[in-house]
C-alpha positions in Angstrom: -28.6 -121.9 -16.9 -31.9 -123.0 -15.8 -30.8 -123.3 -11.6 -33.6 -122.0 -9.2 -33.4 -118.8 -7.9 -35.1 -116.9 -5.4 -39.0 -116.0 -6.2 -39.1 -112.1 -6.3 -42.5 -110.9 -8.8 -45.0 -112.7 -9.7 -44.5 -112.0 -13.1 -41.6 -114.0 -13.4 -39.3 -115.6 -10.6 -39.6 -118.0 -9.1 -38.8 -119.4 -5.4 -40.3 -118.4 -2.4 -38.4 -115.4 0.1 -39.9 -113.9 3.4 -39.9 -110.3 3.1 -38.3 -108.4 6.0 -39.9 -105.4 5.2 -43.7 -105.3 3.6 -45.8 -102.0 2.7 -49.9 -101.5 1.8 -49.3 -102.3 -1.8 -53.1 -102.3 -3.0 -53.5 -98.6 -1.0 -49.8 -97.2 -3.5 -51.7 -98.5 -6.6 -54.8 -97.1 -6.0 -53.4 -94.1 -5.3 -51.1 -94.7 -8.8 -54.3 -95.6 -10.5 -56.0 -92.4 -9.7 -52.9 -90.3 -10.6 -52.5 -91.9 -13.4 -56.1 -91.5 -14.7 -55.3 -87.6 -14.8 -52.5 -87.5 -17.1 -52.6 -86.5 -21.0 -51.4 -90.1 -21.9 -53.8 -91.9 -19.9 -56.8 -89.5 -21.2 -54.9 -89.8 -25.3 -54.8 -93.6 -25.0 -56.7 -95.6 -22.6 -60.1 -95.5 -24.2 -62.6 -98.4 -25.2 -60.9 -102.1 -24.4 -58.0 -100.6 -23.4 -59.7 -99.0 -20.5 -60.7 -102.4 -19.9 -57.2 -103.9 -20.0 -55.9 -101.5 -17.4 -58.9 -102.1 -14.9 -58.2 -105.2 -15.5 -54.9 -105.0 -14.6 -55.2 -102.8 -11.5 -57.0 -105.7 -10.2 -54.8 -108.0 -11.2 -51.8 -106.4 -9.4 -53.9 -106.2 -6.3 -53.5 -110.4 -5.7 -51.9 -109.3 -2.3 -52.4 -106.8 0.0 -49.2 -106.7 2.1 -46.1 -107.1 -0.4 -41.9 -106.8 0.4 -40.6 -103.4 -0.9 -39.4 -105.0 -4.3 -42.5 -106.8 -5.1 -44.7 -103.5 -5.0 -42.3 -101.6 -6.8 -42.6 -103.8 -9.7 -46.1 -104.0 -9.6 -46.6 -99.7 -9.6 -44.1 -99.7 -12.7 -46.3 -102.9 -14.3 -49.3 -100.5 -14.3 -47.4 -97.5 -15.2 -46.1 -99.8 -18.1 -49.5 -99.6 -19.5 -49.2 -95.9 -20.5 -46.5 -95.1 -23.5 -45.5 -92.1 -21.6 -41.7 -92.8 -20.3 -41.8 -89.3 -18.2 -44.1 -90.6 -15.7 -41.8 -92.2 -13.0 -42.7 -94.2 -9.6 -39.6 -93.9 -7.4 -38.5 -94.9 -4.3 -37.7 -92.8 -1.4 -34.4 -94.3 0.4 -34.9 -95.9 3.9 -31.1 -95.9 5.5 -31.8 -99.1 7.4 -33.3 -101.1 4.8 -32.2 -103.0 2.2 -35.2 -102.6 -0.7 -34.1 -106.4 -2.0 -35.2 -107.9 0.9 -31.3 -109.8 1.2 -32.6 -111.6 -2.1 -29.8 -115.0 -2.7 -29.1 -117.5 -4.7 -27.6 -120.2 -3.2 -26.4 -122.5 -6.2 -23.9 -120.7 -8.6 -21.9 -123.8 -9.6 -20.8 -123.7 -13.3 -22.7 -120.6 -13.7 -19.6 -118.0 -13.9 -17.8 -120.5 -16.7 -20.8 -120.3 -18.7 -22.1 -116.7 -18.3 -18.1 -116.0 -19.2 -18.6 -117.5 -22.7 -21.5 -115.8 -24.0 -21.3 -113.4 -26.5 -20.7 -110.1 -26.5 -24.0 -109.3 -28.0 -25.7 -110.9 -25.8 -28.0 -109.7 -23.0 -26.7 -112.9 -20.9 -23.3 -112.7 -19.3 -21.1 -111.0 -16.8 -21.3 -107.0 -16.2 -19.1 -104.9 -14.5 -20.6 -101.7 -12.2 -18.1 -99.2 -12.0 -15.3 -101.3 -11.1 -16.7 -102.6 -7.9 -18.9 -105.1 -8.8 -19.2 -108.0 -11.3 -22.8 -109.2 -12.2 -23.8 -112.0 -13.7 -27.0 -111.9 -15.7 -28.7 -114.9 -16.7 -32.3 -116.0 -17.9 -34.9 -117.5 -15.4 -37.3 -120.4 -16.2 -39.7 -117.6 -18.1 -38.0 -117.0 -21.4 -38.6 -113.1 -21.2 -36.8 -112.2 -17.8 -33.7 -112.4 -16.4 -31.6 -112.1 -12.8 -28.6 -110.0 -12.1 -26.5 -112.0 -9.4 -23.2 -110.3 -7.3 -20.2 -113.0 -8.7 -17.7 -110.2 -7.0 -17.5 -107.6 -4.7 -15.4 -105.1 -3.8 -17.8 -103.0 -1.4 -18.6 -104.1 2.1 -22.5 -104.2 1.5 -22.4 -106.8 -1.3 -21.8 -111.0 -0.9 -22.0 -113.3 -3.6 -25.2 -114.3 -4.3 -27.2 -111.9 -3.6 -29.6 -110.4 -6.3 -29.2 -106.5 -7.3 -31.2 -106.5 -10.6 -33.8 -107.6 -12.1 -35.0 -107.7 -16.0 -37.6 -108.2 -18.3 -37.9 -108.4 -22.0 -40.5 -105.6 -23.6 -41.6 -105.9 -26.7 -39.3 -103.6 -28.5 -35.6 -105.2 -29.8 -32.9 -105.3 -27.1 -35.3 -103.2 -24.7 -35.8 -104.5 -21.0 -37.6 -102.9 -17.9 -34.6 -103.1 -15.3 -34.9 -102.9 -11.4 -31.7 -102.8 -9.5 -29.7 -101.6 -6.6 -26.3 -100.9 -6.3 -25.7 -99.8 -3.3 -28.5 -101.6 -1.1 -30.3 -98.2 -0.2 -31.2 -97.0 -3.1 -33.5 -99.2 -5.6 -34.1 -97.3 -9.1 -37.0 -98.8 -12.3 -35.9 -97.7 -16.0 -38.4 -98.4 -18.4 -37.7 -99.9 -22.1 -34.1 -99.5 -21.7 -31.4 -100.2 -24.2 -29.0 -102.9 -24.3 -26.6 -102.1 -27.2 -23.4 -103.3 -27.3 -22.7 -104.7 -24.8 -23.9 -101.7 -22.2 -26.7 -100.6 -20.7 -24.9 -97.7 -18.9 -21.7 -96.6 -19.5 -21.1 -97.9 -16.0 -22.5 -101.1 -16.2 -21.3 -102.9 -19.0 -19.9 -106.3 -20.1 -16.8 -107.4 -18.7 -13.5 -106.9 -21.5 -15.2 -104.5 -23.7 -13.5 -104.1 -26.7 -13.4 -100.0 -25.6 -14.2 -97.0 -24.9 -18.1 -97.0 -26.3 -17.7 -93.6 -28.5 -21.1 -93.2 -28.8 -21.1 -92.6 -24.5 -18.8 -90.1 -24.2 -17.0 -87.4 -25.8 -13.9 -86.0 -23.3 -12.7 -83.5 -26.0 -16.1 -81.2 -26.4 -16.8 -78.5 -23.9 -20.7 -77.3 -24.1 -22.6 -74.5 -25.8 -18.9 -73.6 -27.2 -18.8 -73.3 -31.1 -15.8 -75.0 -32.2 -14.0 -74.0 -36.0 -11.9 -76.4 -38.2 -11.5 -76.7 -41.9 -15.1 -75.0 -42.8 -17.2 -77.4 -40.1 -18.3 -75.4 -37.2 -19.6 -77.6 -34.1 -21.0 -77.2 -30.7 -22.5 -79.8 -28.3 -25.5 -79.0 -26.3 -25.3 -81.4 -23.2 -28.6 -80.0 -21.5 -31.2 -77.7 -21.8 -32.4 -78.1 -18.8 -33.2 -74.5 -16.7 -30.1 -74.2 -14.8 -28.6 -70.5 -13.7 -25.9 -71.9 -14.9 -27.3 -73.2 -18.3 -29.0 -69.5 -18.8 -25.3 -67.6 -18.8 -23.9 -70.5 -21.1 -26.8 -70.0 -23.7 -26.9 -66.3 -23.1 -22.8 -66.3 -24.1 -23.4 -69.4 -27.5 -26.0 -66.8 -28.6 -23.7 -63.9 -28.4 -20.8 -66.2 -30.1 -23.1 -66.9 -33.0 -23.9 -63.9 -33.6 -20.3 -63.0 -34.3 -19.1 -65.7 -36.0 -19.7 -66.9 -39.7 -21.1 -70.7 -39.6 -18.6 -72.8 -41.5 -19.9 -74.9 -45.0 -21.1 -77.4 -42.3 -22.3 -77.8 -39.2 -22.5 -80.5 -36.8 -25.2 -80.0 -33.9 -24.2 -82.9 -31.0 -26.8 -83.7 -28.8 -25.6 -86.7 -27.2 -26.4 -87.3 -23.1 -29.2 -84.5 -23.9 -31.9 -85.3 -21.3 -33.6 -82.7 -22.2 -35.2 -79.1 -20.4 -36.8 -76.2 -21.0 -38.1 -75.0 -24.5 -36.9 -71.2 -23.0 -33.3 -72.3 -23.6 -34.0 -74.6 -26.6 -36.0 -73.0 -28.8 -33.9 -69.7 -28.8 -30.8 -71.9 -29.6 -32.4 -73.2 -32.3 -34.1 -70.2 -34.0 -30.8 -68.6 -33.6 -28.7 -71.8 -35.4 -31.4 -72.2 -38.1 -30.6 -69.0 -39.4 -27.4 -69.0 -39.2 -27.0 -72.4 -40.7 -29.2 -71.2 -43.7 -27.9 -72.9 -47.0 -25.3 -74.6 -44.8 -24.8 -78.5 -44.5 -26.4 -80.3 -41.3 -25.7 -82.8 -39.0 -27.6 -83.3 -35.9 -25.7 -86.0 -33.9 -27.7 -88.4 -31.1 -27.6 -91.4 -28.8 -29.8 -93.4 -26.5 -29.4 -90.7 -23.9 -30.9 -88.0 -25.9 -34.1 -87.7 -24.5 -37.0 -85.3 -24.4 -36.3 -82.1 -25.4 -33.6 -82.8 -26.6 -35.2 -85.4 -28.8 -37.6 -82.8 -29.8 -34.5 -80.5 -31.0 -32.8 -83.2 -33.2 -36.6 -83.7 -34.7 -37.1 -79.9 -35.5 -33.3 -79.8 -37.0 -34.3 -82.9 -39.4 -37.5 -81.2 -40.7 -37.2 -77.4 -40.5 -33.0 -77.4 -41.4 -33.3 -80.8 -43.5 -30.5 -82.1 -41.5 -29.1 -85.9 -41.3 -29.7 -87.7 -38.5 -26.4 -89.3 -37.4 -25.6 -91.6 -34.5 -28.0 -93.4 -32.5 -31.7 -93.2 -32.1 -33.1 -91.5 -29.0 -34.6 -92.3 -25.8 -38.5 -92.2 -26.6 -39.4 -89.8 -24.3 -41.1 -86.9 -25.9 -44.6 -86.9 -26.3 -45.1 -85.8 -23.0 -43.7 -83.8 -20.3 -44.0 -82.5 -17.1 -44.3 -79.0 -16.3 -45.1 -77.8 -13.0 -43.5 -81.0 -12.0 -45.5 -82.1 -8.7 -44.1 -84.9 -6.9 -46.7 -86.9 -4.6 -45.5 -89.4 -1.9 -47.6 -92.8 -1.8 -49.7 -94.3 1.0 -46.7 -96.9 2.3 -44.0 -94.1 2.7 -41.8 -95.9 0.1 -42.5 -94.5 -3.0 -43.4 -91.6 -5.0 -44.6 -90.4 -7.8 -44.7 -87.5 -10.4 -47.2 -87.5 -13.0 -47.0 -85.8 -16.6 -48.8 -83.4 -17.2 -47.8 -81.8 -20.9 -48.4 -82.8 -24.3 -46.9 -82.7 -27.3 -49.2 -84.7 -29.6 -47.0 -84.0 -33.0 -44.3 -86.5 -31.4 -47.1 -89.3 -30.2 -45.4 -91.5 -32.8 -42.4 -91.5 -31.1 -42.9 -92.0 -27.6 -40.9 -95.0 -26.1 -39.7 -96.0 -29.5 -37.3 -92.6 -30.1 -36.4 -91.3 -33.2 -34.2 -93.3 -35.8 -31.0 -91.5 -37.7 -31.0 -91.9 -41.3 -26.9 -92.7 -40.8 -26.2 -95.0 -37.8 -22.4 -95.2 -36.7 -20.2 -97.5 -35.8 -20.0 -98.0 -31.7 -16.5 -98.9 -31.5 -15.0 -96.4 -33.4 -14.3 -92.8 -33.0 -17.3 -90.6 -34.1 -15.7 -88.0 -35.4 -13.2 -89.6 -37.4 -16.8 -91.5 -39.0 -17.9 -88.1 -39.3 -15.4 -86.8 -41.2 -15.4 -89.9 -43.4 -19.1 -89.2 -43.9 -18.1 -85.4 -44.3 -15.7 -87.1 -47.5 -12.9 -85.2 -45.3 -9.5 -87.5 -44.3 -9.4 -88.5 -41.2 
């Protein structure tokens, strides 16, 4: 598995490429650094030798002035990295005529389909599929911690065989990896300590033959801020609480149900794909459901993609309505935040970057690591039915 592949950043790959397109890297992290050195995080945690790490670091990244698109973006997510503060993000802005990869190949992919095809399911190694028009082939380089993701098949015009969409490396939490990849060859996106569980990392990139449907991805049945009745268990699932007109009317109308209707014995909040939003549609929500779920049973459900403020509601339900934690753990991201939510663009034109600048110290402790259910549930298997097992109903 060890062939040689195309160099892309100097933290890991390595064989040499000519950039087609190269931008002022040292002026973007400068200007990162000095963004950066305003934020809560960076004033909570960079203090002493750790202020000496990241100066160190900055000067580290600043090896080469002129750097392809790729290269650079790396490197501003590399210092970001050094913060535990998942909010802040670097992103690119899209260029129509350029490909941010640079037209990145391998050349030699004899034998390597045969054996990415027999790895195992639970591993990080093997062949993914992006919504159906791609296959991707994900294999470790010569440094143990990082990995390539290589087109096998395409069913887009943009893509050949060969060429490199993704790149990963190991953090050092379990089954996390910072992942940079493009799937279309405009856009180019960085996700920080992401998950690989399961087989997945999104519920449209995922291994090849799944056994199926992840439950813990989706739910097609549940229609939000609606307050569902059966045998004694009231549920609702809260998909957002982000600040939407939209969002407003639908917590405006839950509130209004709730207020008519009895809560059954039990009740079971869901707050999977919550990414979070605005404590004025939260925190009403949950003043409203913690006293109507007074001397009621709890659940609070989660996964990976709970995030945020949504984190920070499944957290309040465990301590102030003693609920149990079911599902997966969350994202990690909610120590921070970012409030006014000013976006600056970079010195090179390619990038941006909005800073945080909230905090939340209470949650410190869980930043980048998320919060961990006391019941964790099966992936393969219908939650509700494990639910209602865990409820000691039949299912």
């Amino acid at each position: 598995m060890k062939t040689a592949i195309i160099s892309i950043l100097f933290i890991f790959l390595v064989l040499p490429v000519f950039a087609q397109n190269s931008c002022d890297c040292n002026a973007d992290l400068e200007f990162v650094k000095a963004q950066l050195e305003n934020t809560p995080s960076f004033k909570d945690q960079i203090k002493g030798k750790q202020e000496m790490e990241f100066q160190a670091l900055v000067e580290s990244l600043k090896s080469e002035e002129q750097l392809s698109i790729h290269e650079c973006f790396w490197r501003l997510n590399r210092l970001i990295g050094m913060l535990r503060d998942k909010h802040i993000s670097v992103a690119y802005q899209t260029k129509e005529n350029i490909n941010p990869f640079d037209g990145l190949k391998v050349e030699k992919m004899e034998g390597q389909e045969t054996q990415l095809s027999q790895k195992s399911f639970r591993d990080v190694e093997g062949i993914y599929s992006v919504s159906d028009k791609l296959e991707i082939g994900v294999y470790r380089t010569e440094v143990v911690d990082s990995l390539v993701g290589v087109v096998l098949k395409s069913e887009t015009a943009t893509w050949e065989k060969g060429e490199v969409c993704m790149i990963l490396k190991e953090t050092d939490l379990d089954n996390q990896f910072d992942l940079m990849m493009s799937f279309d060859k405009k856009n180019m996106y960085f996700r920080r300590s992401f998950i690989f569980q399961e087989g997945s990392f999104f519920a449209n990139l995922k291994k090849l033959r799944s056994p199926s449907v992840n439950q813990a991805l989706v739910d097609p049945d549940a229609t939000p801020y609606t307050l569902d009745q059966l045998d004694g268990v009231s549920y609702v699932w809260f998909n957002s609480f982000g600040s939407s007109s939209d969002n407003w009317k639908k917590r405006d109308a839950f509130l209004e149900e709730l207020s008519e209707t009895e809560i059954g014995s039990t009740l079971i909040i869901d707050l999977r794909n919550n990414g979070g939003g605005s404590d004025k549609i939260s925190k009403s929500i949950f003043k409203a459901l913690k006293k109507a779920s007074k001397g009621k049973e709890v659940y609070v459900l989660t996964n990976y993609f709970t995030a945020s403020n949504g984190e920070i509601f499944a957290l309040r339900a465990k301590q102030e309505m003693d609920a149990t934690h079911v599902g997966w753990r969350t994202n990690g991201a909610l120590a921070y935040g970012v409030n006014y939510g000013t976006t600056y663009e970079l010195p090179s034109g390619y990038f941006s970057i909005r800073p945080t600048d909230m905090n939340n110290r209470e949650y410190h402790g869980y930043e980048v690591v998320g919060v961990v259910p006391d019941v964790e549930l099966d992936y393969w298997v219908d939650w509700k039915v494990q639910l209602k097992e865990l409820l000691n109903e039949p299912s």
